[in-house]
Backbone bond lengths (Angstrom), bond angles and torsions (degrees), N, CA, C in turn:
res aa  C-N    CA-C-N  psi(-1)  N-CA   C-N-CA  omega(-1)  CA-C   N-CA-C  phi
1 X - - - 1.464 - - 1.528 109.35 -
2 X 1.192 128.40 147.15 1.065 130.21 -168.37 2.062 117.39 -115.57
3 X 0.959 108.51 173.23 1.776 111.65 -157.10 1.563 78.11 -80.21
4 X 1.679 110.87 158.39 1.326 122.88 153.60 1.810 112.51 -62.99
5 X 1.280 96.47 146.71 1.744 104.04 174.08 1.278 107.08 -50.57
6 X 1.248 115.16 142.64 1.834 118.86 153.57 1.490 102.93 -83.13
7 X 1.302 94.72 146.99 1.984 130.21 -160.64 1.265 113.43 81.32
8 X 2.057 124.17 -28.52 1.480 103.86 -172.41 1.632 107.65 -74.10
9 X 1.207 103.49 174.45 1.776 100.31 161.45 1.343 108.46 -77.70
10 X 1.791 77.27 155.12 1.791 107.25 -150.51 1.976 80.94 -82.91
11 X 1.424 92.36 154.95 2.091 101.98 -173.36 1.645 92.18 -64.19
12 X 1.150 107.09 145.94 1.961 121.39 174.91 1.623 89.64 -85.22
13 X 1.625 91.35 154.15 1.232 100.85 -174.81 1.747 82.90 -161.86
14 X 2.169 104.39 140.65 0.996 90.69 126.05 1.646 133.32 -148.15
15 X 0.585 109.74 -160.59 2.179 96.25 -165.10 1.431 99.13 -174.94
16 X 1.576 94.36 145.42 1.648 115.86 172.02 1.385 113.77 -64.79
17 X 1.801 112.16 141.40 1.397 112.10 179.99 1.604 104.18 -99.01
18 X 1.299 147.12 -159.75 0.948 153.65 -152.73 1.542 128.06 -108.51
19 X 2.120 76.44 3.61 2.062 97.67 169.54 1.494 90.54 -114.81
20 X 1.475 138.78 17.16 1.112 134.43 -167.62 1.465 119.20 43.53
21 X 1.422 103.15 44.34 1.445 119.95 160.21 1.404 114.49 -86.76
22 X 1.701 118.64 153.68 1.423 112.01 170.71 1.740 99.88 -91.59
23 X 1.593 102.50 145.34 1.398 111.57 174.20 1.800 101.25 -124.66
24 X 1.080 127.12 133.76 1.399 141.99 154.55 1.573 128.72 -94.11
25 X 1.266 112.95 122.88 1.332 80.95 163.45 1.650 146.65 -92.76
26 X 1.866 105.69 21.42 1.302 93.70 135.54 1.364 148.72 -70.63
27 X 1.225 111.34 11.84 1.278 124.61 -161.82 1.352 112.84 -74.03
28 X 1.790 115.37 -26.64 1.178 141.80 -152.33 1.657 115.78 -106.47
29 X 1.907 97.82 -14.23 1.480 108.58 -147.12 1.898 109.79 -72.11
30 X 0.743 117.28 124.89 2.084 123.84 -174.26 1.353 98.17 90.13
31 X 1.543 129.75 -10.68 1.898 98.63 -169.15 1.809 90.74 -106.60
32 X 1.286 122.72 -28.81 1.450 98.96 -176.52 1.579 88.19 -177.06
33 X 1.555 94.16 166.23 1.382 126.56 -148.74 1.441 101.35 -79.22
34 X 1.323 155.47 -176.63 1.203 150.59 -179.84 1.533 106.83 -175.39
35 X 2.065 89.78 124.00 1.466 91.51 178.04 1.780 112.02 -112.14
36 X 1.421 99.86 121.44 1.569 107.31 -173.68 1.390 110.21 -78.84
37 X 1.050 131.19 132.47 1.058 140.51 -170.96 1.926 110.26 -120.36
38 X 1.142 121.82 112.76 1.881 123.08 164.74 1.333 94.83 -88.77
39 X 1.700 113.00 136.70 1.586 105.54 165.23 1.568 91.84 -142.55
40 X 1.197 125.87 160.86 1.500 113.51 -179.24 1.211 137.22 -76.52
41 X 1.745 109.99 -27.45 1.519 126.38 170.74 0.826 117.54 163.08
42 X 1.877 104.97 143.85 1.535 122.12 -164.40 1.020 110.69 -90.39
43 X 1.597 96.44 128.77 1.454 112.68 161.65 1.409 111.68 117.20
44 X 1.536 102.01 20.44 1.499 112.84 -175.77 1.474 99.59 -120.50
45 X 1.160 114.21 164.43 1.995 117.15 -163.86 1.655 87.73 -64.61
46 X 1.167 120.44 -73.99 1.820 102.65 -146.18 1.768 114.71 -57.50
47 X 1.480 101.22 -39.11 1.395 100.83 147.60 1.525 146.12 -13.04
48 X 1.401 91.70 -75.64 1.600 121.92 176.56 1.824 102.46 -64.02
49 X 1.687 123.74 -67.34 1.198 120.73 169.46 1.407 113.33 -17.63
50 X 2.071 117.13 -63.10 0.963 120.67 168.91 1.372 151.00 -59.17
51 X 0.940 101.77 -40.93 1.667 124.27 157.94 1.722 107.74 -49.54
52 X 1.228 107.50 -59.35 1.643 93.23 -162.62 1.861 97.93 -78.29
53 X 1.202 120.63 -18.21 1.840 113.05 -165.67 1.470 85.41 -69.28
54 X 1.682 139.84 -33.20 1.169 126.57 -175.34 1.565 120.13 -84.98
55 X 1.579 119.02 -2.61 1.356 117.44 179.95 1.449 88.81 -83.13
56 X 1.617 125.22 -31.91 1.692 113.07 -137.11 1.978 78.09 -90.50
57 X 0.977 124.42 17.84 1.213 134.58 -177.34 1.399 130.08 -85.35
58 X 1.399 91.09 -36.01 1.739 109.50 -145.05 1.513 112.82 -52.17
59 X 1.777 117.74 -36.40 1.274 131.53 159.25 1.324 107.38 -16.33
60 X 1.649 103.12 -96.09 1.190 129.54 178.91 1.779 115.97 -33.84
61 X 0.966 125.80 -54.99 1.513 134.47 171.03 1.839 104.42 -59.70
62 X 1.335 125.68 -52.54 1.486 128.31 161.96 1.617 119.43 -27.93
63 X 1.505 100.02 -57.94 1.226 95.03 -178.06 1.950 118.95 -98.04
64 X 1.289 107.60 38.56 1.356 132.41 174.62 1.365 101.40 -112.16
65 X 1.346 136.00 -15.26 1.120 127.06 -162.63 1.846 125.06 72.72
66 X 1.498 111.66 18.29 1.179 121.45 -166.17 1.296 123.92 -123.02
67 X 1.081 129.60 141.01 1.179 143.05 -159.47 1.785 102.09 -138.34
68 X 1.648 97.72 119.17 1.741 125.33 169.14 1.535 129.05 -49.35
69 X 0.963 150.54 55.73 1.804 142.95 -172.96 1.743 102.52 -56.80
70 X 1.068 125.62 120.72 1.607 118.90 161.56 1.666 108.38 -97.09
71 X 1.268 123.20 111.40 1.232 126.00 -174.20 1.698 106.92 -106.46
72 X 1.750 120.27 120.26 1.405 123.05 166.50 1.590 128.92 -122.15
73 X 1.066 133.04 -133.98 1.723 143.71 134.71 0.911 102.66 -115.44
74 X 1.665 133.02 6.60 1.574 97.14 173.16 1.965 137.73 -89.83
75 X 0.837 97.82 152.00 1.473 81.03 -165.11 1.718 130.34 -56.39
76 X 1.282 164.20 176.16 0.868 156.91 163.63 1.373 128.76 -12.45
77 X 1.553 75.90 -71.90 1.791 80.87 -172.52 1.508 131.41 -86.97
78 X 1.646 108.57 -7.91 1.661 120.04 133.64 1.457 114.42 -19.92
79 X 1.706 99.82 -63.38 1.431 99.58 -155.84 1.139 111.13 -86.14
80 X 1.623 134.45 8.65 1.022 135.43 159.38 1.652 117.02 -70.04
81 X 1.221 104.08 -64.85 1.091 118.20 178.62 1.630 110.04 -47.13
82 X 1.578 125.70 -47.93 1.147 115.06 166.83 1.423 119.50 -62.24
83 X 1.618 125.57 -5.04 1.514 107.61 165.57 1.416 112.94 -99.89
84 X 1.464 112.36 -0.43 1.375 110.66 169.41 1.401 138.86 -80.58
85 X 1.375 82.74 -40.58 2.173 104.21 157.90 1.362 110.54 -70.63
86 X 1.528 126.74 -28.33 1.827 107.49 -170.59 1.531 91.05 -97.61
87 X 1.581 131.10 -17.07 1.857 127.77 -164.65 1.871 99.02 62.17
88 X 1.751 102.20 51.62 1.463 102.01 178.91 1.839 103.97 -87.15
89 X 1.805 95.54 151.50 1.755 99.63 -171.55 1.727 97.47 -102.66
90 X 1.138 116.55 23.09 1.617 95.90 -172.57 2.006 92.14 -145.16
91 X 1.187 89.23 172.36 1.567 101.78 -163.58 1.659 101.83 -88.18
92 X 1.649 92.55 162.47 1.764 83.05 -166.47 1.951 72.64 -147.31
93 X 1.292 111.29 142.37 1.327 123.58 -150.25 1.741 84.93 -135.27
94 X 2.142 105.24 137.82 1.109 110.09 165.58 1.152 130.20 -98.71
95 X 1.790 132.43 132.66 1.598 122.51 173.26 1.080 122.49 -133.62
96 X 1.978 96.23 61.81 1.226 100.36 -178.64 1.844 145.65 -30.18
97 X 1.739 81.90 -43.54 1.684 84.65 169.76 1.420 118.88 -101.12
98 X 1.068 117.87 22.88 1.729 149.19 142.51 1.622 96.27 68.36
99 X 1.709 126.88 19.70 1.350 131.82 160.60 1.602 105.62 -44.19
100 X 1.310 141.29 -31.67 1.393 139.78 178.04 1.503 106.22 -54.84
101 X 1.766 110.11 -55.21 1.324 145.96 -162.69 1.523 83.63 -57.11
102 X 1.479 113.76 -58.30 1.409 107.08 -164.43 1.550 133.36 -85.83
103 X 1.635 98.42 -12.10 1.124 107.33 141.83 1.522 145.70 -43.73
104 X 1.420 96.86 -58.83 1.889 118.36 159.98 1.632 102.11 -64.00
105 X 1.020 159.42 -23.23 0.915 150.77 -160.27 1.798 126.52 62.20
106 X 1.532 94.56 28.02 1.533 104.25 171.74 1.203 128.99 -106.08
107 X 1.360 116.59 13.22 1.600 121.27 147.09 0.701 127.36 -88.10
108 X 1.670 121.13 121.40 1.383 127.36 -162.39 1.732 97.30 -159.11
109 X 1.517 92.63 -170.80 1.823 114.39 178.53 0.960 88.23 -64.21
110 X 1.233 111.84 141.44 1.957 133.00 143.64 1.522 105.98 -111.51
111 X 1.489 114.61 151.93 1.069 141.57 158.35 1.685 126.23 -109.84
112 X 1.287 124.97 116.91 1.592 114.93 -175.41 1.683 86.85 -146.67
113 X 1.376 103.88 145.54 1.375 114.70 160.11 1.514 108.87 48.10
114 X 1.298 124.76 24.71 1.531 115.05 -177.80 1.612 121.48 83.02
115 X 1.208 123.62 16.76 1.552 156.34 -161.27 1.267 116.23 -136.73
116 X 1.758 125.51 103.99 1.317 134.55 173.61 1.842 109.18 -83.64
117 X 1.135 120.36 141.08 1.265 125.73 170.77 1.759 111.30 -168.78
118 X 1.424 103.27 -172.77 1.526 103.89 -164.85 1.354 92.15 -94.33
119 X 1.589 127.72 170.19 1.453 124.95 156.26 1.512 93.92 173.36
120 X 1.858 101.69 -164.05 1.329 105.90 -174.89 1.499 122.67 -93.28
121 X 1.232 133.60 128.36 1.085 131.47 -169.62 1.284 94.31 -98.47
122 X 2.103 113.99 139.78 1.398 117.88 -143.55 1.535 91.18 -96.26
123 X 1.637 128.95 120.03 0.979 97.51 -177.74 2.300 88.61 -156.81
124 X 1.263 81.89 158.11 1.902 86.94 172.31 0.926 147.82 -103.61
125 X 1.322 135.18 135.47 1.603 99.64 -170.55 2.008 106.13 -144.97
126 X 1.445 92.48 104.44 1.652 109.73 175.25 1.881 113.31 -50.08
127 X 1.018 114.44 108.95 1.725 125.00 175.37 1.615 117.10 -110.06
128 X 1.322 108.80 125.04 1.542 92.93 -156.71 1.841 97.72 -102.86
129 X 1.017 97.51 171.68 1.826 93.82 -169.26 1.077 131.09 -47.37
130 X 1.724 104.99 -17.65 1.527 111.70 -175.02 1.751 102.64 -96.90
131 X 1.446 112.02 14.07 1.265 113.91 156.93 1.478 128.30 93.10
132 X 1.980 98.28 4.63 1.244 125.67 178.86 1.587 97.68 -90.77
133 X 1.419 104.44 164.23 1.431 142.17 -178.80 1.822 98.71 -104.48
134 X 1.448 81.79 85.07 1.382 89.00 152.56 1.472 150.51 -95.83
135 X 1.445 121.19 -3.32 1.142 137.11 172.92 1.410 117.20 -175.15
136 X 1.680 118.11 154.68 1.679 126.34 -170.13 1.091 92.67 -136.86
137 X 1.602 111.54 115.40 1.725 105.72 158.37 1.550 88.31 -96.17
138 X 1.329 122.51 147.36 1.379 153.46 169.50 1.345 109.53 -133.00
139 X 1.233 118.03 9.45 1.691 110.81 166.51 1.614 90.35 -117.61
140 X 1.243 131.49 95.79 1.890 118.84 -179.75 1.429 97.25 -106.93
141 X 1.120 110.91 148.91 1.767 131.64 166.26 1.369 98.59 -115.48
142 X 1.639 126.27 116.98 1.196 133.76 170.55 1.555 122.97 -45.61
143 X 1.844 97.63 -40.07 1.305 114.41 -159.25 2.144 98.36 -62.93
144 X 1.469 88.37 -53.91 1.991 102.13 -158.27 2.075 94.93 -102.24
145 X 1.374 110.61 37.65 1.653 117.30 -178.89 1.424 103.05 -55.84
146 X 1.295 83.13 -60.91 1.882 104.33 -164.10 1.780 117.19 -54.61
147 X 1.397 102.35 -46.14 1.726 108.30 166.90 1.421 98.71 -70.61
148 X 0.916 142.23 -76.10 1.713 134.19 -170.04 1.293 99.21 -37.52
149 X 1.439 142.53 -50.88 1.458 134.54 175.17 1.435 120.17 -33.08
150 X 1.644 92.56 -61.70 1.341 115.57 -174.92 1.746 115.65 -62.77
151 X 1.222 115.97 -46.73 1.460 104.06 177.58 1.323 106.63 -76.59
152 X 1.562 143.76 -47.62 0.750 137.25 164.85 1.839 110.82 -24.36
153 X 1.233 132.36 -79.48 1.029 119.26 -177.14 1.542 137.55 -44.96
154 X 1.478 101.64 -16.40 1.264 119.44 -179.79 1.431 114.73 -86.86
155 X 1.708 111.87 -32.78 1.458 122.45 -174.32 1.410 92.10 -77.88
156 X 1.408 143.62 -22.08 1.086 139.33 -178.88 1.438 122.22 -93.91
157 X 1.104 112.88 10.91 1.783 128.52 -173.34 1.214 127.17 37.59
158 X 1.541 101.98 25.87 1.859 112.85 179.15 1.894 101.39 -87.95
């Protein structure tokens, strides 16, 4: 499956956050930019690396006008618990049956340890206020996420 175009609108979605709230992302549409994030699951190191470089962030992303989505399969109350152990400030959204995932086109093959299976392929996706898809990193480094976010949004003048 392949990524949505950059400029069309980004696929609507909506899904429980980790208070078992519903989140949309019209919810977001004219007040600020939104960076979606697929990661495979909380509470595992590259995850966690990632997850917290974007809390120690939130400043910096605030005054961008931007707002974080953490998108997984895990279920709710996973993702509670993973914002309770890292003290994360941004919402982390469940898709269990990963139709969001497949929407974005980030369900795919995985490879680990010599073992093919389905899962989330780690990947980002910049939406600018007017609700377009403006950019996909699909190459992510957990470690340097949060600066690549950040200039990225800036090189893009959203």
């Amino acid at each position: 499956m392949a990524f949505p175009k950059i400029g069309n609108l980004a696929p609507a979605f909506t899904l429980r956050n980790q208070d078992d709230e519903k989140v949309s992302l019209k919810d977001f549409r004219d007040q600020q930019n939104v960076v979606l994030y697929f990661y495979p699951k909380a509470m595992t190191p590259g995850c966690t690396v990632q997850a917290c470089g974007i809390r120690d962030s939130k400043a910096q992303l605030k005054k961008l006008d931007t707002v974080v989505l953490g998108v997984s399969p895990d279920p709710v109350p996973r993702l509670g618990k993973f914002i309770d152990k890292q003290d994360l400030n941004f919402s982390l959204l469940s898709d269990e049956d990963h139709a969001i995932a497949d929407k974005y086109g980030v369900w795919g093959l995985k490879k680990f340890m010599g073992k093919e299976f389905m899962g989330i392929l780690r990947t980002t996706f910049i939406i600018g206020k007017d609700g377009r898809l403006k950019h996909v990193m699909d190459k992510v480094k957990t470690k340097s996420h949060h600066d690549d976010v950040i200039a990225l949004i800036k090189d893009l003048g959203l």
